[in-house]
N, C-alpha and C positions, 0 to 999 in steps of 0.2 A: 450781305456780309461785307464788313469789311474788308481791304483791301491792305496785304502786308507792309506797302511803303506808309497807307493812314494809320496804322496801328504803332509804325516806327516813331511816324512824329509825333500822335497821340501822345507817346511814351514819353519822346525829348523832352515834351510841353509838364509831362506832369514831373519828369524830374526836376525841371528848372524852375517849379510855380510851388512844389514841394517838399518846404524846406527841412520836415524830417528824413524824407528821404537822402536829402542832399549832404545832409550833413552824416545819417549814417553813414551813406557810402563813397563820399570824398571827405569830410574832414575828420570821423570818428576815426578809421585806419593809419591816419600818418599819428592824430594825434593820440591815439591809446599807445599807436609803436614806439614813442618816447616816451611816454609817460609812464608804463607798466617796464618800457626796456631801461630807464632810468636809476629802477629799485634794484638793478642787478646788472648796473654799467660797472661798477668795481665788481666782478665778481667772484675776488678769491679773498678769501678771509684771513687776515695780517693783525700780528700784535695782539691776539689775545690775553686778555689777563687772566694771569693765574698767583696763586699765593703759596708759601712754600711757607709749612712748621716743620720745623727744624730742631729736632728733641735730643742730637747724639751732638751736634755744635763741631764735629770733625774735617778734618781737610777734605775726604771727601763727601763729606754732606755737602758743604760749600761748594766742589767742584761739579758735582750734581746739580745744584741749583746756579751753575754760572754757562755749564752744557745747554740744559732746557733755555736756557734766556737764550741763549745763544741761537736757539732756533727762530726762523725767520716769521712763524706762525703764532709764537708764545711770546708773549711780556710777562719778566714773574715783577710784580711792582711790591711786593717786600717778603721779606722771612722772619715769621716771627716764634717764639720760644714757648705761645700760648695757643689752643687751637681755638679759643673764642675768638679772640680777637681775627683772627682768619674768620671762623662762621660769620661773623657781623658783617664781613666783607659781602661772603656769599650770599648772604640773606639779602642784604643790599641790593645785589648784583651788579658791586661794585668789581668781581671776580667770578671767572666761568667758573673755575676749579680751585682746588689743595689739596699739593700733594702734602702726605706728612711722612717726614722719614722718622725711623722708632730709634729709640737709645741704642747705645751699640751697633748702631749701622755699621760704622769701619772695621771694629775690631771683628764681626761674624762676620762681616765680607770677604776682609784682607783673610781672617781665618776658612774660608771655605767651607762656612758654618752654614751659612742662607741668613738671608735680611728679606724681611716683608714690610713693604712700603706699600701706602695706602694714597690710593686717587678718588678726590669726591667730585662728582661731574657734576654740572646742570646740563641735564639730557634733555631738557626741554627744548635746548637750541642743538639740535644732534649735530648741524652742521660743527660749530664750534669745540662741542663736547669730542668728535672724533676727532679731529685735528688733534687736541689737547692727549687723548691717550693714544694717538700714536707718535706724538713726539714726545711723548715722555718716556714710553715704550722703548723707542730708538735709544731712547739717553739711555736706558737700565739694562740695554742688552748692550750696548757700547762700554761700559762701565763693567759690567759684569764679564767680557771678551777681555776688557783691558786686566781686571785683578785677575784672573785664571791664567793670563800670558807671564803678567811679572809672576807670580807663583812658578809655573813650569821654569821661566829661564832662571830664578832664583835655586832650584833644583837639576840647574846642571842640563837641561833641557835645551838642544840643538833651536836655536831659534827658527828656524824653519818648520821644523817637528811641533817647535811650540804652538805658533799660530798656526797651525794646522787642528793640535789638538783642543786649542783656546775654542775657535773656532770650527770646529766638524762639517756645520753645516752654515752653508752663506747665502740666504736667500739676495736673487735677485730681481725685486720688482717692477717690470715695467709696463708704464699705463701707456693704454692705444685709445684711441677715438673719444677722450678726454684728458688729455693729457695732464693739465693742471688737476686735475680730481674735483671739479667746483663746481655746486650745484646751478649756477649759470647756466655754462657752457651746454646743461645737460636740459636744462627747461625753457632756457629765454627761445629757443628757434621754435620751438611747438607753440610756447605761449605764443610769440607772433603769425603762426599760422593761427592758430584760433583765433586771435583776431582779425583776422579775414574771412574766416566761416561764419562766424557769427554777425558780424556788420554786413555778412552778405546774405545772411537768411534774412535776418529782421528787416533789412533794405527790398530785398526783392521780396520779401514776405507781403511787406505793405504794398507793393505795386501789386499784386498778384491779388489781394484784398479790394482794391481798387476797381480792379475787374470786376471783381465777382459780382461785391457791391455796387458800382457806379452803373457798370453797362451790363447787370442782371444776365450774363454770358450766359452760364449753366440752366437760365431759364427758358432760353431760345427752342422752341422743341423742334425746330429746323438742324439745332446744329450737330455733326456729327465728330468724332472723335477726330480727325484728321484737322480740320476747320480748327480743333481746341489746339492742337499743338500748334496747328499756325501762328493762332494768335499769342502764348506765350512764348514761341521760339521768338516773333517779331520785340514783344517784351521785353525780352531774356537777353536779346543781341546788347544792348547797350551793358548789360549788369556782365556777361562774358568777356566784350571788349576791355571794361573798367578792371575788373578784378584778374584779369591776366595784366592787365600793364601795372596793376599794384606789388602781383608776386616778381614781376620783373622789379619792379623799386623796391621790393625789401629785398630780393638777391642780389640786386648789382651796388644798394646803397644803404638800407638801413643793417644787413648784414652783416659788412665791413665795417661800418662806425661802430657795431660792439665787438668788432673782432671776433664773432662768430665763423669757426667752420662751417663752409660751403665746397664741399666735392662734390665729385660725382660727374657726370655726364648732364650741362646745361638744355640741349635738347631735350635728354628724358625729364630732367627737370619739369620743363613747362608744357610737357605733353602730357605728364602724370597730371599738374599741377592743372590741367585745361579740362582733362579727365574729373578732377574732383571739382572742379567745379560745378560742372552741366550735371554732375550727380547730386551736388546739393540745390539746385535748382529744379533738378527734378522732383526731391523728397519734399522743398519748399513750398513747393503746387502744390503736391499731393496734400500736405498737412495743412494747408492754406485753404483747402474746400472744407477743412472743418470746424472754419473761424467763421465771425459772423464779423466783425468788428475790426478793423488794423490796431486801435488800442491794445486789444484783446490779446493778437495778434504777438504783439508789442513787447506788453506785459511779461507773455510767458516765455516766451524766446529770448527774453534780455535775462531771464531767471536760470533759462537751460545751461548756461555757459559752462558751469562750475560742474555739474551732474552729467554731461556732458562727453567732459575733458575727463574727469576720473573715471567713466567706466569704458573711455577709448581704449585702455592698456596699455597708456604709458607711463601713468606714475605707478598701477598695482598691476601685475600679470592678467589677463582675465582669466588663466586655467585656474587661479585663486579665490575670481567669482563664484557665489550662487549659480545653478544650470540658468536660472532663469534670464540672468544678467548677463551671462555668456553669452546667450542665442540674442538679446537686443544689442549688445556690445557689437555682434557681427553684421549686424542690419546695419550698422550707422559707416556712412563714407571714410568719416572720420580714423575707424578705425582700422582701416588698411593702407592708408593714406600718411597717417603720423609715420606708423612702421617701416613705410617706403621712405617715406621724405628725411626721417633719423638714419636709415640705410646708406643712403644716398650723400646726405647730406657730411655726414660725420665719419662715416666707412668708405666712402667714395666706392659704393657696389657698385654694379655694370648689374643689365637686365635681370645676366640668370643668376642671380644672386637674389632676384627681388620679384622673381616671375609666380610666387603663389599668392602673394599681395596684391600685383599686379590683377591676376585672374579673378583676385575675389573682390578688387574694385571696379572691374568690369562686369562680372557679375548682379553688382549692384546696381549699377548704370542701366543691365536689362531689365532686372528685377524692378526698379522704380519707375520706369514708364510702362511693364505690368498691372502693376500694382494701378497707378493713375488709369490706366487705360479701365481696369475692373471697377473701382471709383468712382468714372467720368460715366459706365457704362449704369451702374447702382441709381447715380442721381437722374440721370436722365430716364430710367423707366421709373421710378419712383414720381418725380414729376409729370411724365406721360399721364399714366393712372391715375394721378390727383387731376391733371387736366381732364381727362375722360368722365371722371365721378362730375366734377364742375360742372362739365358740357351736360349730362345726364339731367342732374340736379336740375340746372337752367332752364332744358327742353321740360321738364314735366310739371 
């Protein structure tokens, strides 16, 4: 058998002699962290265009369409008298939206009659699309506070009483743990942990392949289940060392270059973060004894990313999943792991805030070297028997 310090170096030789390894797992993570964090280095959305038909031609249609400009998130880049001429914009998509205000806008306004104004959105960019109807929203209830105040104090109305009654109800909105409202803020920090999980499965996948393949491990019928973890914990040290000095460079450095939130408690940080690792190195064996191939290997893991990430339950709830989906969502590391690290990260939790996550990441952690241990224990009587039959075979 092997000896742990030869298995170390083994390992240094074949990360340094192989360079897909090498490049999955030192230059793939810095370079996808600018290059995926690049598409959502501006990440709040400014200047939207929008078009403004304008059918009533009155002072305050005009001051309506000089309100919404006025917002920091809308450009209206013209008004015009025809609403084709606006669709041709849209179809274009030379314009998110148009609004159209109808005839008599002022005079059923200023009368306390009701005016219905119409917004055409492209909901295709929902980012865009909701920025646009809720500042235009703001401008129609601002508008519509302001004509019901001059009304009351034209009627003799206590100005105090007036704005009171203008206004009954005064919502006050305030955003926590994304404060700009920007779908950045809310995806680029998971996006970059995924790309750590993944450049760390397919990395340590192919070493793990390596073994199986190069030095016929699992064929050994010497070897026993303890001997196996040896030798991947020996393996696995350089891939644990690497990928914790990685989450330390996107928390102390690629973090801050997008101005991403990072609370929380930095310890828990990297003891959550040292935790999910050894758990996807765990699952990485384990799925790794089903490969014949590091191609193979390769292939389907560089495919999982996307199937992945969506059934973690952070861009859709999984209580929204299929049952089926829900019970493999809860098998995967990932998904107790985003929820802590979004916790942490953007809430600045403390433990008991994050202690059911916590437990069912640790969970997972036993479950997976279970799991390998049943596996290691499958293959090795499976090949016994096949050696026995041989031996049998041979002698007669």
């Amino acid at each position: 058998m092997r000896s742990f310090i030869k298995i170390v170096k083994e390992e240094l030789s074949l990360i340094i002699e192989d360079k897909s390894i090498l490049l999955t797992c030192i230059i793939a993570p810095i370079f996808y962290a600018f290059f995926v964090g690049s598409i959502y280095k501006e990440k709040d959305v400014a200047n939207i265009p929008i078009a403004i038909v304008d059918h009533d031609h009155s002072s305050l249609s005009r001051k309506v369409g000089q309100l919404i400009d006025s917002n920091e998130k809308i450009e209206v880049i013209g008004a015009y008298s025809n609403l084709n001429a606006a669709l041709f914009l849209f179809n274009s998509l030379d314009v998110q939206g148009i609004l159209i205000i109808p005839n008599d806008f002022e005079k059923n306004t200023l009368n306390l009659e009701g005016s219905t104004v119409e917004l055409v959105l492209n909901n295709t960019k929902f980012l865009t699309s909701n920025d646009i109807n809720k500042g235009v929203q703001q401008v129609m209830l601002t508008v519509a506070g302001g004509v019901r105040l001059s009304y009351l104090i034209s009627s003799k109305v206590p100005s105090a009483l007036a704005q009171q009654q203008a206004q009954p109800i005064m919502p006050v909105v305030k955003s926590i743990y994304n404060a700009t409202n920007n779908y950045g803020d809310y995806l680029l920090p998971i996006l970059l942990v995924l790309i750590i999980q993944q450049t760390l499965i397919i990395g340590f996948g192919q070493s793990v392949l390596h073994e199986l393949t190069h030095f016929k491990t699992l064929s050994d019928p010497k070897l026993n289940f303890f001997e196996f973890i040896k030798i991947f914990s020996a393996k696995g040290l350089y891939y644990f060392v690497l990928y914790a000095s990685i989450f330390f460079l996107f928390y102390k450095v690629i973090f801050p270059y997008y101005h991403l939130d990072f609370k929380g408690s930095e310890f828990l940080h990297f003891l959550l973060s040292s935790f999910f690792i050894l758990a996807v190195m765990i699952y990485t064996t384990l799925l790794g004894t089903f490969f014949k191939t590091a191609i193979g290997w390769t292939e389907i893991m560089a495919f999982s990313t996307y199937p992945l990430f969506l059934v973690s339950g952070y861009s859709w709830p999984i209580e929204a999943m299929p049952k089926g989906l829900q019970v493999f969502a809860n098998l995967l590391p990932s998904t107790p792991y985003f929820t802590v690290f979004n916790k942490l990260a953007t809430q600045g939790a403390e433990l008991v805030n994050i202690k059911s996550e916590v437990i069912h990441l640790m969970l997972l952690l036993i479950l997976g070297y279970l799991m390998l241990y049943l596996r290691f224990q499958f293959i090795h009587k499976k090949r016994s028997a096949a050696a026995k039959v041989s031996a049998i075979v041979s002698s007669n």
